[in-house]
C-alpha positions in Angstrom: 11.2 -6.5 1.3 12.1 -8.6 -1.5 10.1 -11.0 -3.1 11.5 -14.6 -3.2 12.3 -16.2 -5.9 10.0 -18.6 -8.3 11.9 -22.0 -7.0 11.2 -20.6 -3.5 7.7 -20.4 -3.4 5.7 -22.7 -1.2 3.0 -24.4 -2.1 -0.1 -23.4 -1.4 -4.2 -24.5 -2.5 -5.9 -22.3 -5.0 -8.3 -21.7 -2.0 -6.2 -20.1 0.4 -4.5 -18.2 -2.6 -8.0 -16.9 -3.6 -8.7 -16.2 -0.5 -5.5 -14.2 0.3 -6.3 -12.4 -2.8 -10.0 -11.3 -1.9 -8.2 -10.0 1.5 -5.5 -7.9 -0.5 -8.2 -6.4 -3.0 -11.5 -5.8 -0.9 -9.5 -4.8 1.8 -6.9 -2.4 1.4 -9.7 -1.2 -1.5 -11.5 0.1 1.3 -9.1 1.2 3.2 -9.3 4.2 1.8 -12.9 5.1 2.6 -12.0 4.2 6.0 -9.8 6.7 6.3 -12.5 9.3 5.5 -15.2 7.7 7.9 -12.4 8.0 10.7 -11.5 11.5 10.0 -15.1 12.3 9.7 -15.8 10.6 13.4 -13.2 13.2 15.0 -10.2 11.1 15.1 -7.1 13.1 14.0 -5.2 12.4 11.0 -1.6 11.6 12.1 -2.1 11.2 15.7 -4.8 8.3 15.2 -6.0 7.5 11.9 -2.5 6.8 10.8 -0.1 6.8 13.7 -2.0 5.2 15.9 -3.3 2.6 14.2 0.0 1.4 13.1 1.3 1.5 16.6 -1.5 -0.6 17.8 -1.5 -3.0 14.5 2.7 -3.6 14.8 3.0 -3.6 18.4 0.0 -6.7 18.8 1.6 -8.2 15.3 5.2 -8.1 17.2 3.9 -9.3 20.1 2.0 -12.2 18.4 5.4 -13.1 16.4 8.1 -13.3 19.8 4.9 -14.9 21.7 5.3 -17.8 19.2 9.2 -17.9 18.9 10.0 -15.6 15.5 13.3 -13.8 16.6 13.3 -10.0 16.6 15.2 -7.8 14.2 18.7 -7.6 15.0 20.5 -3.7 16.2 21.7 -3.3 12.3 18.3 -4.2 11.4 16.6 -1.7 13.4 18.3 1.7 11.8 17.0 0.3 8.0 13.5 -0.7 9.2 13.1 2.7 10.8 13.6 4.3 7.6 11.3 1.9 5.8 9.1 3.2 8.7 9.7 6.5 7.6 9.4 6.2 4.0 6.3 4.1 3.7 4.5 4.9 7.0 4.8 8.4 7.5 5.2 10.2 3.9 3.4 6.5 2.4 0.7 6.3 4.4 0.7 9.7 6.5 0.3 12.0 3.6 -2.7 9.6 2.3 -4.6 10.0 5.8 -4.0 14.2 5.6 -4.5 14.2 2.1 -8.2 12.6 2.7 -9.4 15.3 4.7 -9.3 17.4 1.6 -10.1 14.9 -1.4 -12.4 12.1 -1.4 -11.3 8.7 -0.8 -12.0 7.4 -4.4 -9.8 10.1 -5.9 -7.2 9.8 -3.5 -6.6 6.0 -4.6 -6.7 6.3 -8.5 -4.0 9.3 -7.0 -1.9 6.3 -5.3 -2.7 3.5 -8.5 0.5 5.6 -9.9 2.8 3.7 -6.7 3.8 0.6 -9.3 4.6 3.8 -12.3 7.1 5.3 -9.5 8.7 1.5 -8.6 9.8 1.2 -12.3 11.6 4.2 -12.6 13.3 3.6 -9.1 14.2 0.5 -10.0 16.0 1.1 -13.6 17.7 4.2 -11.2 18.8 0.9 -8.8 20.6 -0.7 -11.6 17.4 -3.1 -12.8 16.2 -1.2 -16.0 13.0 -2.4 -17.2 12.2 -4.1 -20.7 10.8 -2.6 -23.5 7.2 -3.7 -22.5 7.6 -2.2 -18.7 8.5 1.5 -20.1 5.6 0.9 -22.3 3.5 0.4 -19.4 5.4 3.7 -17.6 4.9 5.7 -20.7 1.5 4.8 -20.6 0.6 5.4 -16.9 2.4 8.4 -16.7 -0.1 10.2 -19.0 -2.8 9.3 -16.7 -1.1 11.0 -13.7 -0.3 13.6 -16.0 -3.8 13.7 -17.2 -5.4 13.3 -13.4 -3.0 16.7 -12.0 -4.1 18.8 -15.3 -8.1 20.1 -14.4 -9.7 17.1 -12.2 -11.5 17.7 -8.7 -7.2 17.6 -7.1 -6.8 21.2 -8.9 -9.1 22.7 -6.7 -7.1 21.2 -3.2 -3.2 21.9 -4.5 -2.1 20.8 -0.9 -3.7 17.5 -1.2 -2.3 17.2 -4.5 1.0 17.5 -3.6 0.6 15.0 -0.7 -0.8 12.5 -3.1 2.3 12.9 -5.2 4.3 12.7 -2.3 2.6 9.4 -1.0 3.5 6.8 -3.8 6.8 8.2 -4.6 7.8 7.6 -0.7 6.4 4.0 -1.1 7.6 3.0 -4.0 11.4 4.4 -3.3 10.9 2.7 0.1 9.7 -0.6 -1.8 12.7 -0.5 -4.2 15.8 0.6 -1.2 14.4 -2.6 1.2 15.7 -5.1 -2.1 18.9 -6.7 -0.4 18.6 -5.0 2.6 19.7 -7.1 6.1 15.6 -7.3 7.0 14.2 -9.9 9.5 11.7 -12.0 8.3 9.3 -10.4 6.3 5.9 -10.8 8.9 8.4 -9.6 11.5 10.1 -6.6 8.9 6.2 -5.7 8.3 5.4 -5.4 12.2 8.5 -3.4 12.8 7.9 -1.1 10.0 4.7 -0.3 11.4 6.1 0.2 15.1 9.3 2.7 14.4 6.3 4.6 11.5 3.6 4.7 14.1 5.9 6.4 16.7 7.3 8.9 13.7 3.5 9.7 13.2 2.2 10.1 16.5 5.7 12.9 17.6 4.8 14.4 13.9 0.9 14.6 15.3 1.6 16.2 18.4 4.2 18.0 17.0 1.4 19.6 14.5 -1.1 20.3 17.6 -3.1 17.1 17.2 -5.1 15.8 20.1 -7.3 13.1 20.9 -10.6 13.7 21.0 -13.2 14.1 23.6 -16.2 12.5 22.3 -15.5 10.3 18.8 -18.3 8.9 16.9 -19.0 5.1 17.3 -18.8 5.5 13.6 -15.5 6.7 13.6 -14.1 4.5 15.9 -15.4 1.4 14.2 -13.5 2.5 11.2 -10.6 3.0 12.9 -10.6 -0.5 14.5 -11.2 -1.6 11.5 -8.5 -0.1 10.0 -5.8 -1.4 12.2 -7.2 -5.0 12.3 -8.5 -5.6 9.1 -6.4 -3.4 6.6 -2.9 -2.8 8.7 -2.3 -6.5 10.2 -5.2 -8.8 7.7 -4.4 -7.0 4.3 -0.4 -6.6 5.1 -0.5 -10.3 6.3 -2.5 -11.8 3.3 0.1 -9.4 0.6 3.2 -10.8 2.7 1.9 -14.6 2.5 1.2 -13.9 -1.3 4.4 -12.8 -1.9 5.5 -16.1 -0.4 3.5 -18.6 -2.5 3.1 -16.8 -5.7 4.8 -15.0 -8.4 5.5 -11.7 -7.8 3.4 -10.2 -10.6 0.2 -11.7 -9.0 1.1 -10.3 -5.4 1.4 -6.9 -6.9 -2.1 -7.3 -8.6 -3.7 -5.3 -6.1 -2.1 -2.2 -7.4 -4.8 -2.1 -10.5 -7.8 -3.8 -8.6 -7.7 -1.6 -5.2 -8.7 1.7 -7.3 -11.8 0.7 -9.0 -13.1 -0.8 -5.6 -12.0 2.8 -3.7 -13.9 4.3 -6.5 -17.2 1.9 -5.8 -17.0 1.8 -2.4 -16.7 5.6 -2.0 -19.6 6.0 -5.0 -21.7 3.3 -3.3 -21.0 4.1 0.5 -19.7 7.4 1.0 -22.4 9.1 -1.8 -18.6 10.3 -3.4 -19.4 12.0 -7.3 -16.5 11.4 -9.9 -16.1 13.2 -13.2 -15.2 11.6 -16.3 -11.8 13.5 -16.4 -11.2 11.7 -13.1 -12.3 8.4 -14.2 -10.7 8.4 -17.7 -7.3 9.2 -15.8 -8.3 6.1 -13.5 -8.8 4.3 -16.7 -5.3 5.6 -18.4 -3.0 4.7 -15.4 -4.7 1.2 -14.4 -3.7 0.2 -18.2 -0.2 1.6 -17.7 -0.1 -0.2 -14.3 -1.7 -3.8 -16.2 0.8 -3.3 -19.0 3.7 -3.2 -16.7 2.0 -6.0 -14.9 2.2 -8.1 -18.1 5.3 -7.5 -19.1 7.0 -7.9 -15.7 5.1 -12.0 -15.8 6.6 -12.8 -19.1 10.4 -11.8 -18.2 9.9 -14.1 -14.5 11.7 -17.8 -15.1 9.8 -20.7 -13.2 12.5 -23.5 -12.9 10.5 -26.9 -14.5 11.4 -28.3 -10.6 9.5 -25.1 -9.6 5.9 -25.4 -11.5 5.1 -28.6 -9.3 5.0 -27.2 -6.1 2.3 -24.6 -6.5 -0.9 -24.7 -8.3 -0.4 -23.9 -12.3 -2.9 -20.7 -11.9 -0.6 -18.9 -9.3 
């Protein structure tokens, strides 16, 4: 979905925008230990952790949004937001959820911190080449990924590294293909993604010999709900309001913040060890990821008419 423009942007309280910003990094930051305490209650991977959770999160978000008047997407709409479905859902998110039954949550986000690295190359292949300062910031990250595939704790799953590759690649091509697109309104775009990706997920879990479990843990379950409420239809809603009443660069903020919290929460909660290989690549890709960042908030033009109606610090 594209982000609208700097004279577009509705003003909004340094409250609610702090608030919407402690949503967006706490969490989808733990999101990713989540993951692991759902897979560790039983729950399968594709079937629940990932498809259907999303099916559960879009369909009461859908429901919610026609219950108070928001038009659905149209039939031309539908064929794009299945393959957003299908980029970001199933190879996004899916590979994350199956890649976490072999790596530990912490290591599985400073894998996906590389997401904003991948949206810069898409984006000069779209036509949009990046300044001088963003393939600095590229440059930089890359090295880091580079650095993280060459002898951390990922060499020793090779699946679950290729599934962590695969993961922000699909996101961020699915990210930088939805710019122009014919989308509904981004709340009902997000809820419609997550329908047409849960159904791809839960045919792919079946398809795989998944099944739902006798006996899950209440632990597992917990997380699960949590999941879906808290990180598919809270997190997504607070990112999608951001991007609607601030600049773009602070929206996308999360990218460098969510990591170190993973890492935390998964150190502090989930007794997860991490090497200093690991943590210097952390270290090496969040600078890329800050110097894109940077350079991405100098090139944005506020119209004067603009800076009034929002709060100076957004």
């Amino acid at each position: 979905m594209a982000s609208p423009s700097a004279a577009a942007l509705r003003p909004a309280s340094a409250i609610a925008i702090a608030l919407a910003l402690a949503s967006v990094y706490l969490v989808w930051g733990s999101t990713y230990l989540g993951i692991r305490f759902a897979l560790e209650g039983g729950w399968p991977p594709l079937l629940a952790v990932a498809g259907g959770r999303m099916l559960l999160a879009g369909g009461l978000m859908y429901a919610v949004l026609r219950w108070r008047g928001m038009a659905g997407p149209t039939r031309r709409q539908w064929p794009a937001l299945a393959f957003m479905g299908l980029l970001m859902m199933l190879l996004g998110n899916g590979m994350v959820v199956l890649a976490e039954e072999q790596v530990s949550s912490g290591l599985a986000a400073i894998a996906i911190a590389s997401m904003p690295l991948w949206m810069g190359l898409f984006g000069a292949m779209a036509g949009r080449h990046p300044s001088r300062g963003e393939w600095l910031g590229i440059g930089i990250g890359f090295l880091g990924v580079l650095w993280l595939n060459a002898g951390s704790s990922l060499s020793s799953a090779p699946s679950g590294l290729v599934m962590l590759l695969i993961a922000p690649i699909a996101w961020a091509f699915g990210s930088v293909w939805s710019r122009g697109r014919d989308l509904p309104s981004p709340f009902m775009a997000a809820a419609a993604q997550m329908l047409c990706g849960g159904v791809m997920l839960i045919v792919l879990g079946l398809a795989m010999g998944e099944r739902l479990p006798v006996a899950p843990t209440a632990h597992g379950t917990a997380a699960l709900i949590y999941l879906a409420l808290f990180g598919s239809i809270i997190g997504f809603g607070a990112y999608v309001w951001l991007l609607n009443h601030v600049r773009p660069a602070l929206a996308s903020s999360y990218a460098y913040v969510n990591p170190p919290i993973a890492v935390l929460l998964g150190a502090w909660l989930g007794n997860e060890h991490f090497s200093l290989h690991d943590l210097g690549a952390l270290a090496v890709i969040l600078v890329g990821v800050v110097v894109i960042s940077r350079a991405k908030s100098r090139i944005e033009v506020v119209p004067p008419q603009a800076t009034a109606s929002k709060p100076s610090d957004a």
